[in-house]
C-alpha positions as a printed NumPy array, in Angstrom:
array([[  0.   ,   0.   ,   0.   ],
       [  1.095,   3.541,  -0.75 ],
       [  0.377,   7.13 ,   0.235],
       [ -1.511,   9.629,  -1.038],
       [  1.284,  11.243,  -2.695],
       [  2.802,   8.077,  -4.757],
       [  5.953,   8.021,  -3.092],
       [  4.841,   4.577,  -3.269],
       [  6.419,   3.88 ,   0.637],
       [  5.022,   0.988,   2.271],
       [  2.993,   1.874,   5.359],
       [  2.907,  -0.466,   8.408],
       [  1.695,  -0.193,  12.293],
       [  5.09 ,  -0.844,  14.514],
       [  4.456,  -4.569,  16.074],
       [  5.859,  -5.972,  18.712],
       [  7.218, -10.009,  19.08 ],
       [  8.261, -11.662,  22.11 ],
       [ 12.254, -13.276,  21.582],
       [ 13.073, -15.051,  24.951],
       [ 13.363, -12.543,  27.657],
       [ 13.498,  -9.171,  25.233],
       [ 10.597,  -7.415,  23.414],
       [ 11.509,  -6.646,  19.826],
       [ 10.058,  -3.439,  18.244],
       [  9.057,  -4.089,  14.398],
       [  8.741,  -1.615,  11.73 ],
       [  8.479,  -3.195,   8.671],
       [  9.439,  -6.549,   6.891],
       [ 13.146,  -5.373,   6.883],
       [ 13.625,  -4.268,  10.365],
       [ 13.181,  -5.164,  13.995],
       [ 14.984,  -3.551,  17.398],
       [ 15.117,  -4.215,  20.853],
       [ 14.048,  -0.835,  23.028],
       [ 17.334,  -1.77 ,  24.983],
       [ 19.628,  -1.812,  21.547],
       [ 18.131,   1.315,  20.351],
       [ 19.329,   3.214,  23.163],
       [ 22.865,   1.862,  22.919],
       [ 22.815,   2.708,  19.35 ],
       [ 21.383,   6.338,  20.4  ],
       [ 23.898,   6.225,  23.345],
       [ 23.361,   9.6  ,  25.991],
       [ 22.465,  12.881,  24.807],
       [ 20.397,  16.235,  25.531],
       [ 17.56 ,  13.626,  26.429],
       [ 19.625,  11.793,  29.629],
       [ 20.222,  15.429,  30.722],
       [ 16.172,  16.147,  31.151],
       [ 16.245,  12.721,  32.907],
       [ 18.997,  13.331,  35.434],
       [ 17.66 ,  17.147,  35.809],
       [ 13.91 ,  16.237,  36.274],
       [ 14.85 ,  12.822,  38.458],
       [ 17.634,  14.675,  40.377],
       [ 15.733,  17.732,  41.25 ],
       [ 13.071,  15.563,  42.461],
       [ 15.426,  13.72 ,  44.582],
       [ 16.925,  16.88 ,  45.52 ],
       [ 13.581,  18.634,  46.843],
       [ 12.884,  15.091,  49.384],
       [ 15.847,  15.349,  50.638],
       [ 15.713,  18.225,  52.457],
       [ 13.626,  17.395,  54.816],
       [ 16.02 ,  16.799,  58.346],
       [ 13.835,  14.076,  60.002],
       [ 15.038,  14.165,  63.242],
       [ 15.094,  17.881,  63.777],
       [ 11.683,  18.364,  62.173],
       [ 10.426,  15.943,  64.275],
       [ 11.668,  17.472,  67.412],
       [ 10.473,  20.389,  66.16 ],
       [  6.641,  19.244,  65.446],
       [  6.564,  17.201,  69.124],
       [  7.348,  20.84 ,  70.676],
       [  5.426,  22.634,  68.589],
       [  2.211,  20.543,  69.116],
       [  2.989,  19.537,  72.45 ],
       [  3.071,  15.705,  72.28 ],
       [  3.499,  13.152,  74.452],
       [  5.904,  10.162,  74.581],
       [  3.906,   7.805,  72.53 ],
       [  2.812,  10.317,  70.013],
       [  6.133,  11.836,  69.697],
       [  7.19 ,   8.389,  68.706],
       [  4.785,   7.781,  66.293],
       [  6.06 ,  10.532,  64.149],
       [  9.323,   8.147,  62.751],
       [  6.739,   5.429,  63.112],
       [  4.013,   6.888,  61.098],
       [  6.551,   8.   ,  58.602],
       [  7.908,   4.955,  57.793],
       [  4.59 ,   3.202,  57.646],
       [  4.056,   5.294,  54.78 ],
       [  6.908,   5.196,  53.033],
       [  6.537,   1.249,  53.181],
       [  2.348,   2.246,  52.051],
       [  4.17 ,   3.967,  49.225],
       [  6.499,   1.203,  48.451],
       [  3.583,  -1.508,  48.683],
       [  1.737,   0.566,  45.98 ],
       [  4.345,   1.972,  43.994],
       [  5.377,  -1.339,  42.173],
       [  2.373,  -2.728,  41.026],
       [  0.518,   0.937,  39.761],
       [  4.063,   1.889,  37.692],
       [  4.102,  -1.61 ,  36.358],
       [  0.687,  -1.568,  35.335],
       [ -0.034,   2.352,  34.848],
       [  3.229,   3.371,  33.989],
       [  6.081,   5.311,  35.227],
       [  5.612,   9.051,  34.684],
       [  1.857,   9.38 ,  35.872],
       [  3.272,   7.876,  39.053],
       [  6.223,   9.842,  39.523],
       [  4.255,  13.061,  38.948],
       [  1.549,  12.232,  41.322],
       [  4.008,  11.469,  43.752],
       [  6.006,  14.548,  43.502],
       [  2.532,  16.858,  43.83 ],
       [  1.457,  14.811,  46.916],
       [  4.924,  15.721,  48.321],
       [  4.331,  19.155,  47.802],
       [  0.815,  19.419,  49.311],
       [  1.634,  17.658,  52.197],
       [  4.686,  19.563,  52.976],
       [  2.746,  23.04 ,  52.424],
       [ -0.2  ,  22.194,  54.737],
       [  1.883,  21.152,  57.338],
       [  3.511,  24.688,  57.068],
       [  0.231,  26.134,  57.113],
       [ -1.411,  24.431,  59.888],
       [ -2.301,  26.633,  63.13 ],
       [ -0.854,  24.799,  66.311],
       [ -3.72 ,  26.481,  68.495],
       [ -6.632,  24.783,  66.162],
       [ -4.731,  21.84 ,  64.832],
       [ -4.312,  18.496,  66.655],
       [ -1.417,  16.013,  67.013],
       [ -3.404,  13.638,  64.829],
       [ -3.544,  15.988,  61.935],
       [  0.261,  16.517,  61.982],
       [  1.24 ,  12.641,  62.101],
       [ -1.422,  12.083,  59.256],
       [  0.357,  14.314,  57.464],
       [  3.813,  13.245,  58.21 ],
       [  2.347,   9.533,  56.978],
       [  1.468,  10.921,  53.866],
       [  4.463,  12.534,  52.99 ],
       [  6.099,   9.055,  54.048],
       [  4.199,   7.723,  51.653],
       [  4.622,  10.055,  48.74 ],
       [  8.861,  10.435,  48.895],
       [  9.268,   6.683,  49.133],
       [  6.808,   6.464,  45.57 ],
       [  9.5  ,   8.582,  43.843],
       [ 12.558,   6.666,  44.661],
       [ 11.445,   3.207,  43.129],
       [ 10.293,   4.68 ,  40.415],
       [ 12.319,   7.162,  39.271],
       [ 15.081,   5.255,  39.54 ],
       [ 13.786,   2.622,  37.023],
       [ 12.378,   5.139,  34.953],
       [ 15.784,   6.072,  34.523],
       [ 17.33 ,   2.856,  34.184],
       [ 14.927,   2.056,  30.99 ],
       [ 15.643,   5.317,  29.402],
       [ 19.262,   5.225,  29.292],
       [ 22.1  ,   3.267,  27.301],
       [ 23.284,   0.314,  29.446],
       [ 26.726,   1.623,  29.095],
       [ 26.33 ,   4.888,  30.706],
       [ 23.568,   3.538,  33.262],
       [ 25.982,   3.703,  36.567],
       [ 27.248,   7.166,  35.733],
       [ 23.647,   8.496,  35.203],
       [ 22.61 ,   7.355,  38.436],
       [ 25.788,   8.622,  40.197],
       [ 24.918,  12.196,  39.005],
       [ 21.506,  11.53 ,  40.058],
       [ 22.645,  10.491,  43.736],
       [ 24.582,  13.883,  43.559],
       [ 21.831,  15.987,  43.446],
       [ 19.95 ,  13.851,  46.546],
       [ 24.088,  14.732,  47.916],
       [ 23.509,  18.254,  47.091],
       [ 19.986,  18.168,  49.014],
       [ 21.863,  17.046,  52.093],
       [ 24.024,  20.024,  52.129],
       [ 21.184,  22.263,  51.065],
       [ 19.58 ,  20.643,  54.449],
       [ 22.691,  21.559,  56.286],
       [ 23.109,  25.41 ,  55.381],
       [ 18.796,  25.63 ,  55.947],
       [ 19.102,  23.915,  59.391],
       [ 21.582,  26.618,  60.399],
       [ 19.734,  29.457,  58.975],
       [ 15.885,  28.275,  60.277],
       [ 16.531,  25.917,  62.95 ],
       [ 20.239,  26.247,  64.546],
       [ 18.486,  24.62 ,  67.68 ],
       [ 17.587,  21.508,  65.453],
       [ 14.013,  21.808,  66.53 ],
       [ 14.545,  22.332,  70.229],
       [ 14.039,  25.915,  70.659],
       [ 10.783,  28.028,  70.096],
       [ 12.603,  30.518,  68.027],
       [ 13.314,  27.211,  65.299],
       [ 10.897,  28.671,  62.421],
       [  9.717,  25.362,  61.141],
       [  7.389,  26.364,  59.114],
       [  9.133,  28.491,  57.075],
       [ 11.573,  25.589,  56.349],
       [  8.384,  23.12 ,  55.612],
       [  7.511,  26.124,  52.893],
       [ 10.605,  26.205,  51.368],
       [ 10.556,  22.367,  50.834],
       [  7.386,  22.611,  49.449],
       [  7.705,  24.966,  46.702],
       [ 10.872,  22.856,  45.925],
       [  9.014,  19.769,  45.164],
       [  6.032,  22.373,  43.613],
       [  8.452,  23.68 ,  41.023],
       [  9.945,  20.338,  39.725],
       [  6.112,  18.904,  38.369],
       [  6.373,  20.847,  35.097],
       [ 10.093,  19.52 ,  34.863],
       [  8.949,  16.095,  35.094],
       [  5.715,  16.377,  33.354],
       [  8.226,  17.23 ,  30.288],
       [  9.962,  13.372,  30.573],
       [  8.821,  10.53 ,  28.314],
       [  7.571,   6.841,  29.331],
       [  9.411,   4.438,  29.875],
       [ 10.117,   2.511,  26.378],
       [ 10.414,  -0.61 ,  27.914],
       [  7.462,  -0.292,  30.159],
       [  5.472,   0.164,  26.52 ],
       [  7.243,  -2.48 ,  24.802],
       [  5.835,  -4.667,  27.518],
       [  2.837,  -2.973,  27.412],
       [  2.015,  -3.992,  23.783],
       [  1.717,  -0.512,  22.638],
       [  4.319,  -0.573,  20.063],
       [  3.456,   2.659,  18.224],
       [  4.17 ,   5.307,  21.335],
       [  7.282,   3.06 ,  22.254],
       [  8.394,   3.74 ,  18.857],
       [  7.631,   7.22 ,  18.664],
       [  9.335,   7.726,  22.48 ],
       [ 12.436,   6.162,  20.977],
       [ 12.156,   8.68 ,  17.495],
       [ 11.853,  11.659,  19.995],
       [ 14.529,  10.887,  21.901],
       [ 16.272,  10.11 ,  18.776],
       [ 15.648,  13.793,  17.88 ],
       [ 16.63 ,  15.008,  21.188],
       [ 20.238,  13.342,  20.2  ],
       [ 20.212,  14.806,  16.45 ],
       [ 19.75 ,  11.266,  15.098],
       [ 17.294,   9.969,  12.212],
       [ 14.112,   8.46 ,  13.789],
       [ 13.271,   4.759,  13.11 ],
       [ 10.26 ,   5.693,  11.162],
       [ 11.684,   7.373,   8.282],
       [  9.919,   5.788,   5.713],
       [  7.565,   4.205,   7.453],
       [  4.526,   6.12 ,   7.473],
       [  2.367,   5.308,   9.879],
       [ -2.042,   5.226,   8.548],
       [ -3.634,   2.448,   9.688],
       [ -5.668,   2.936,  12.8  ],
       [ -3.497,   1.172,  16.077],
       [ -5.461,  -1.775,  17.601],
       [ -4.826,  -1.566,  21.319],
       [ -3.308,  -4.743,  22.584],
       [ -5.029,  -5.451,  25.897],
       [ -4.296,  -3.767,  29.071],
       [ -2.44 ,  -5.773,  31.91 ],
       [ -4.275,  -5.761,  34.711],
       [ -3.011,  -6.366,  38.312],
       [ -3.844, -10.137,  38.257],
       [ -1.551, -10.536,  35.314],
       [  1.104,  -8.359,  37.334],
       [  0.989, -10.647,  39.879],
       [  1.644, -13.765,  38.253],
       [  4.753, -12.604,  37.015],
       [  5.74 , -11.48 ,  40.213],
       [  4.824, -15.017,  42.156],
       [  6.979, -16.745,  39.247],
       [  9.634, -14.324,  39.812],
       [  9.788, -15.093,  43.111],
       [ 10.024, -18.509,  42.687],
       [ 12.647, -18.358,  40.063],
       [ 14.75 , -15.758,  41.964],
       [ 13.855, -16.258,  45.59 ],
       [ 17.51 , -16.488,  46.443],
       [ 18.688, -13.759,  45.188],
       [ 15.574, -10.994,  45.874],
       [ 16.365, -12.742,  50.147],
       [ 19.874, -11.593,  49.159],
       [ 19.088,  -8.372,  48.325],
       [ 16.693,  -7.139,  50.594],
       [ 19.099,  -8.077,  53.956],
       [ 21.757,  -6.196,  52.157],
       [ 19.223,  -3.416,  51.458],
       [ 17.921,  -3.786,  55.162],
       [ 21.252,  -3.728,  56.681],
       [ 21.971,  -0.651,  54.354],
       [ 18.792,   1.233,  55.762],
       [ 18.655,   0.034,  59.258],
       [ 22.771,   1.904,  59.069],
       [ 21.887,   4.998,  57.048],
       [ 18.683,   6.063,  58.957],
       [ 19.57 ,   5.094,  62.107],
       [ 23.004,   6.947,  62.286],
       [ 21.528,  10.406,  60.48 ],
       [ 18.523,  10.459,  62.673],
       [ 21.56 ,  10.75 ,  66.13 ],
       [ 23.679,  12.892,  64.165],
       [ 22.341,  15.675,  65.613],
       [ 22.285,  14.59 ,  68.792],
       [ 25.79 ,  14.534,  69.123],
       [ 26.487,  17.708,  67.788],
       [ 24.131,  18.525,  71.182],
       [ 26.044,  16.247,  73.156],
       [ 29.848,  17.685,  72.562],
       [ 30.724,  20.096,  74.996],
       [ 30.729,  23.785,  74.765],
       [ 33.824,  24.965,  71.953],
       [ 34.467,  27.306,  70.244],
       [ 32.744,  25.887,  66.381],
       [ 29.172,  25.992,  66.585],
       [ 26.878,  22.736,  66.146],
       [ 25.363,  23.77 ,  62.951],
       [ 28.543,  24.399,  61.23 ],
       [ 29.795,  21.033,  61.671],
       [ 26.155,  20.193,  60.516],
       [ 26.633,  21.861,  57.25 ],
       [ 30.57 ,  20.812,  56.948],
       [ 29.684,  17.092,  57.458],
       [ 26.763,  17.128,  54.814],
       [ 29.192,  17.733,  51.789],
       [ 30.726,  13.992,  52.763],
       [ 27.843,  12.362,  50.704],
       [ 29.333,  14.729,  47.572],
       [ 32.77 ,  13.607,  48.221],
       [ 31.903,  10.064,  48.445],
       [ 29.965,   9.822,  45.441],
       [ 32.646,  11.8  ,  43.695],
       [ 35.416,   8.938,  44.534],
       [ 33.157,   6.144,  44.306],
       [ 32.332,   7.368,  40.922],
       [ 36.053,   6.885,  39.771],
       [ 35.53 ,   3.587,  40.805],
       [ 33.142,   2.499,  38.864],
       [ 35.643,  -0.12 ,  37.221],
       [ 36.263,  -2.335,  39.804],
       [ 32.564,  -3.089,  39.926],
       [ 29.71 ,  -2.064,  42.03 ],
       [ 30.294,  -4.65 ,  45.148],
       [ 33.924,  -4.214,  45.787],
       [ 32.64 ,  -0.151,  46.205],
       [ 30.214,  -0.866,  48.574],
       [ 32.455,  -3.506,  50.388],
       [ 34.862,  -0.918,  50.461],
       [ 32.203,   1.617,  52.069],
       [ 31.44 ,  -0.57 ,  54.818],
       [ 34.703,  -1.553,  56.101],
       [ 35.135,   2.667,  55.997],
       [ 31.671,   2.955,  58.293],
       [ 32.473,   0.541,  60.217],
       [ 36.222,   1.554,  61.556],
       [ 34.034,   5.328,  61.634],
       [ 31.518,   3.565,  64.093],
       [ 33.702,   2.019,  65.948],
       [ 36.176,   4.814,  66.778],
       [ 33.025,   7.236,  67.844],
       [ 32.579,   4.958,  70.734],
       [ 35.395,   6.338,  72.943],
       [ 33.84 ,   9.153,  74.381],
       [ 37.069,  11.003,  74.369],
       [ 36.467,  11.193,  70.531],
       [ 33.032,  12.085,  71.303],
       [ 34.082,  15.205,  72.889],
       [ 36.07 ,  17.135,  70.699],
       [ 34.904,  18.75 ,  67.866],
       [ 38.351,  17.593,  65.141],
       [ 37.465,  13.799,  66.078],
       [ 34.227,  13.733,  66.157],
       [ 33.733,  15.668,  62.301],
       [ 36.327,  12.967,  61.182],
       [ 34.218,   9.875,  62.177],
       [ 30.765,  11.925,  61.032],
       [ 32.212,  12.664,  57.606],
       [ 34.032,   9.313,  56.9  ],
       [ 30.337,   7.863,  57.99 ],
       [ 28.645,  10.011,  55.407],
       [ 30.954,   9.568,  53.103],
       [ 29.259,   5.942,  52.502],
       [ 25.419,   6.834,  51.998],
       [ 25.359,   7.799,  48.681],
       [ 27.785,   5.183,  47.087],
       [ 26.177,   2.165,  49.178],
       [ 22.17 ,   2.954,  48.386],
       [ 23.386,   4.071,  44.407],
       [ 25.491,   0.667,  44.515],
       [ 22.419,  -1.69 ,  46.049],
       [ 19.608,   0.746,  43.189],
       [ 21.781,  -0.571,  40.672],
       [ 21.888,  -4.135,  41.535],
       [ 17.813,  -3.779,  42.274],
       [ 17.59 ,  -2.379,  38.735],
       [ 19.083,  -4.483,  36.888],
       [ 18.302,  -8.297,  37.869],
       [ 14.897,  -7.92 ,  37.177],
       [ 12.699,  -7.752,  33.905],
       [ 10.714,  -4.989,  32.597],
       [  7.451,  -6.408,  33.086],
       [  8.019,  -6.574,  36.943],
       [ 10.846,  -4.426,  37.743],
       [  8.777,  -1.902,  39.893],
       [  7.501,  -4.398,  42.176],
       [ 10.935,  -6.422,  42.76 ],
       [ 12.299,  -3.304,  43.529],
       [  9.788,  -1.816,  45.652],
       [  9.819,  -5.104,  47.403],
       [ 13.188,  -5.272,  48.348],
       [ 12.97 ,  -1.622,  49.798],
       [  9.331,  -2.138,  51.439],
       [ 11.454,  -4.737,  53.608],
       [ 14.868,  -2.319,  54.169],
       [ 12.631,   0.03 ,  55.212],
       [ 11.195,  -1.731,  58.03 ],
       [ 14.641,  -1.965,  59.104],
       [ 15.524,   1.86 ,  58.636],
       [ 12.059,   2.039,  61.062],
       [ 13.601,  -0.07 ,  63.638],
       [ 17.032,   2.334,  63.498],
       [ 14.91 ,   5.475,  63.97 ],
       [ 12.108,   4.334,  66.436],
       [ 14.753,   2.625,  68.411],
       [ 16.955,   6.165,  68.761],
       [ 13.694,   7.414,  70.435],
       [ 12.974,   4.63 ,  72.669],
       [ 16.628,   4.607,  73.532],
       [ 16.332,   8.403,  74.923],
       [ 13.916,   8.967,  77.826],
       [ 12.564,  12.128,  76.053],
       [ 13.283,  14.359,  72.529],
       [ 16.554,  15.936,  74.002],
       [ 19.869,  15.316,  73.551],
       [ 21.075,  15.226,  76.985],
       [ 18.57 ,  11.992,  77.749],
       [ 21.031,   9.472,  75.964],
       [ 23.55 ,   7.468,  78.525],
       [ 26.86 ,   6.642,  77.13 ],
       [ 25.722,   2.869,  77.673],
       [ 22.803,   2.889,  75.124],
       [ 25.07 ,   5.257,  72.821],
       [ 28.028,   3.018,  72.23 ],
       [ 25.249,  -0.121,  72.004],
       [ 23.494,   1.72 ,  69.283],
       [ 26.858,   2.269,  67.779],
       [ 27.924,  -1.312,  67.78 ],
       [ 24.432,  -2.061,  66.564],
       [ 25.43 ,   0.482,  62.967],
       [ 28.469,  -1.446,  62.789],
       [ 27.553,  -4.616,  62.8  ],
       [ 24.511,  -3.409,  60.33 ],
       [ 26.696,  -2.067,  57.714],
       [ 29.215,  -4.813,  57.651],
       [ 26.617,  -7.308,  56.624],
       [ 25.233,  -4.889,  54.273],
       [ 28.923,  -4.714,  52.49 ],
       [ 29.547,  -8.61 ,  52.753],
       [ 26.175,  -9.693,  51.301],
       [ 26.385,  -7.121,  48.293],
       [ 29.964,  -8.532,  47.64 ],
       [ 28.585, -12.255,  47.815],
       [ 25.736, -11.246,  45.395],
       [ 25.677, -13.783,  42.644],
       [ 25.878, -12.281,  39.181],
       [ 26.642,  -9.359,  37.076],
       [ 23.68 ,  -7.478,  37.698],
       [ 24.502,  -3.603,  38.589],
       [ 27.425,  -3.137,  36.462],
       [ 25.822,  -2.63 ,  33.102],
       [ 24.029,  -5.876,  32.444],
       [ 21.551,  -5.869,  29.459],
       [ 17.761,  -5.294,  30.805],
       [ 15.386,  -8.077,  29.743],
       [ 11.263,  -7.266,  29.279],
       [ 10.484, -10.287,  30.029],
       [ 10.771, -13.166,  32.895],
       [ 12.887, -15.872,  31.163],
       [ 10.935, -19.071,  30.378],
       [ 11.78 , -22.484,  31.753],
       [ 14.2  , -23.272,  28.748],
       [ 16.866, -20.69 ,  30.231],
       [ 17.114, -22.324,  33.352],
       [ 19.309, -24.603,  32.092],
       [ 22.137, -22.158,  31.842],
       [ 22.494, -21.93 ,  28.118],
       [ 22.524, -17.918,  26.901],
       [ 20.255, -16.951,  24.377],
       [ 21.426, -14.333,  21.801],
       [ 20.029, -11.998,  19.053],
       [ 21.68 ,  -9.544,  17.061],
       [ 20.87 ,  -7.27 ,  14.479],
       [ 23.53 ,  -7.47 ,  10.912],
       [ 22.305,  -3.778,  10.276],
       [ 22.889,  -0.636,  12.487],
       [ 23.279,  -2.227,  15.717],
       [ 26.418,  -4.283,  16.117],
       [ 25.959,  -4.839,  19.964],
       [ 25.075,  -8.616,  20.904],
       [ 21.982,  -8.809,  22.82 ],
       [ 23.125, -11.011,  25.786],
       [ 19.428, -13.164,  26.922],
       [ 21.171, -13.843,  30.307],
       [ 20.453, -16.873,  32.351],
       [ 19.527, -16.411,  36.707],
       [ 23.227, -18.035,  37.   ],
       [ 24.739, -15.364,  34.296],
       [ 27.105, -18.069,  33.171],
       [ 28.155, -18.491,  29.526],
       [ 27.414, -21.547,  27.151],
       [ 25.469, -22.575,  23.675],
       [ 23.801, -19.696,  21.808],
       [ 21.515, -19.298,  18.548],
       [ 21.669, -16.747,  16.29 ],
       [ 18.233, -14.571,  14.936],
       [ 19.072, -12.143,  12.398],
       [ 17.013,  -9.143,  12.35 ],
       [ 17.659,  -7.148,   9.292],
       [ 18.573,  -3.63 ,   8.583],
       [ 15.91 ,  -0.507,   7.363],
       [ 17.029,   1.649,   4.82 ],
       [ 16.931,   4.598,   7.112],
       [ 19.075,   3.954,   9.403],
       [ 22.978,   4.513,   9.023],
       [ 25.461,   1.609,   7.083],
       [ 27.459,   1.227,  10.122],
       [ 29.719,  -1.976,  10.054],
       [ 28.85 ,  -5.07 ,   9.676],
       [ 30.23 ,  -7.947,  12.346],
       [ 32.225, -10.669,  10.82 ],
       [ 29.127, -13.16 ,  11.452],
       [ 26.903, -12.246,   8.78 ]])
């Protein structure tokens, strides 16, 4: 069939066919494409920029919030008593597992941008009511509810951001993307540090700490990025496995033109009215998921105690950070500036573990946790404790490990799962890391006999300490004994492999034409053996790059 004009170009609806674990986009009788090859070919560009701009400055505006002192803050502010006061970590982290428990199975079914947005404008609303809310009219109740729901909303964006960006980007530049994306959460912790000192140098202890002010300011952070993010594109893969071939190819041509590169549908004009494949729905969701399990039970129990260990470390030792800055006798630095010196660690240690990026993702964070540790360890002689020099060191050297060891344990979480179900693996994993992060924070206030400083005993101090360093030990040994070669740039798969690549042979496809890569089908155990070739041939629109020697 040809067009209107006679330029006698065959016109075809994009189609989609399932080979082993990948989806394969095709165009025409001459040409078909993983979503996963086409961004290799189309490598990074202005496109991966929006992504780590929109993604970052999301991450940026949650992480601003300083949970401990805001907490302290709200319990004085609204007069609460013991149990309430400890329901505010509680509460929190009841919604951010909510948000976890949700966030996998509406992004796999719904898609990843809706989510993301809605996430980000709950995040907003929640922070500017609770800057808005009189303390005379207002009770406790209203404040935790609040407090749950922005819980619930920050934990949403994490998940799925982070995918969103692992589908959109070339497999080869995947770590480095999500380093620059931990920078900006990095750059929110200093942000924190220099807005603590300016709004709340009494971290939430005195009256004169203007809370709400601060609670505005994060707000209209989160408020600004929506019409960043609105501007970012599905997720290609999540469309591929969608069955909605035509907008994953169209996604792919406009990032394409983002990059100055010719689209995929150059002479393929698209007429024909698309037939929408059917929609997933939930139940179909969770039959992946149960086989997934099955398949990969090992190595999702694997994860999430590396993950847990990981959280129950990081949010237990920032929420007493600031305790010990109260705790250190009177000198001559103030507490807030060694706040704001010790939050550009997270910078520095994403810098270095960046450069690192060679020796693989576990040996970083095994690295990271044997730093922590020897950190931990030396900030329970209380002589260390007391001066100012000391106790920055062991702070900073502490810090210094957040940001490699969660951007190390994303990329793992990305990566060993398939398209289809890569929300709710992920989500998962963290739902159950963050009921150990719970137990860090909830236990720092039931350790303390009230919301000051001055109620810890140097007993429960160094046992918390040696409970961190035990934490983070097993959370560096059990990413380094991770089977696999997931995290370091592995090849994403759409699909759950069937029973035939359970027997450890690796499936390959390749493409003679513009895309030279191999697609590695990967088996659980990642180990090499017989292949089979599938040629999928070249368009004539696309560039005459060379050919491999197997054709």
């Amino acid at each position: 069939m040809s067009d209107g004009g006679g330029e006698g170009i065959m016109r075809r609806v994009p189609s989609l066919r399932k080979v082993q674990s990948h989806a394969v986009v095709e165009l025409d009788d001459k040409y078909g494409t993983t979503v996963q090859a086409r961004l290799d070919h189309m490598g990074s560009g202005l496109y991966q920029v929006l992504l780590v701009a929109a993604i970052g400055g999301g991450s940026l505006a949650i992480s601003l919030d300083p949970a401990a002192a805001m907490n302290t803050a709200l319990a004085r502010a609204y007069s609460m008593e013991g149990w309430q006061r400890s329901l505010l970590p509680t509460l929190a982290a009841m919604g951010s597992i909510l948000g976890l428990f949700i966030a996998g199975p509406l992004s796999d079914w719904r898609g990843r941008k809706v989510v993301l947005v809605f996430a980000l404008c709950m995040t907003a609303c929640s922070q500017l009511l609770l800057a808005s809310l009189p303390a005379r009219f207002v009770d406790a109740s209203v404040v935790l509810a609040l407090r749950f729901a922005l819980g619930m909303s920050t934990s949403i964006q994490s998940p799925v951001g982070m995918i969103l960006v692992v589908e959109s980007c070339p497999s080869s530049a995947r770590a480095q993307i999500i380093f620059g994306i931990q920078m900006f959460t990095a750059l929110g912790n200093v942000c924190e540090g220099f807005l603590v000192m300016h709004f709340m140098p009494h971290f939430g202890e005195a009256a004169s700490d203007n809370w709400r002010l601060y609670c505005m300011v994060m707000g209209s952070t989160a408020l600004a990025m929506v019409p960043l993010m609105s501007c970012l594109l599905e997720s290609p893969s999540f469309l591929a496995v969608k069955g909605d071939a035509q907008t994953c190819v169209q996604v792919l041509d406009k990032i394409a033109r983002l990059h100055g590169l010719p689209p995929l549908q150059d002479d393929v004009k698209i007429i024909d009215e698309v037939r929408e494949e059917p929609m997933r729905n939930l139940w179909d969701i969770a039959g992946v998921f149960r086989s997934m399990l099955v398949s990969h039970f090992g190595l999702v129990v694997m994860l999430a105690m590396a993950d847990s260990s990981r959280a129950f470390f990081v949010l237990g030792s920032a929420y007493v950070w600031k305790d010990l800055y109260q705790l250190m006798p009177p000198q001559r630095v103030d507490a807030t500036v060694l706040n704001v010196i010790s939050t550009f660690a997270p910078v520095v240690g994403l810098i270095i573990s960046q450069r690192m990026l060679r020796f693989g993702v576990r040996t970083i964070a095994f690295v990271c946790s044997l730093q922590a540790a020897g950190a931990l360890m030396s900030l329970m002689d209380p002589q260390v404790r007391s001066h100012w020099g000391s106790l920055l060191a062991c702070i900073v050297l502490t810090k210094m490990t957040y940001g490699p060891l969660h951007t190390c344990l994303a990329l793992m979480k990305a990566e060993s799962f398939p398209t289809e179900i890569r929300v709710c693996a992920f989500a998962v994993i963290s739902m159950v890391a963050e009921f150990s992060g719970v137990m860090g924070q909830v236990l720092v206030e039931n350790l303390k006999e009230n919301q000051n400083a001055s109620s810890w005993t140097a007993h429960r101090l160094n046992l918390f300490f040696l409970l961190l360093m035990c934490s983070v030990l097993l959370c560096g040994l059990l990413t380094y004994a991770t089977p696999g070669q997931s995290g370091d740039g592995r090849k994403l798969r759409e699909y759950l492999p069937g029973h035939e690549l359970k027997q450890g042979a690796i499936r390959r496809v390749r493409s003679d034409g513009s895309i030279t890569d191999f697609l590695e089908m990967q088996s659980d155990s990642d180990s090499d053996g017989e292949h089979a070739s599938m040629p999928l041939r070249r368009p004539n629109t696309l560039p005459n790059l060379k050919r491999s020697g197997m054709d």
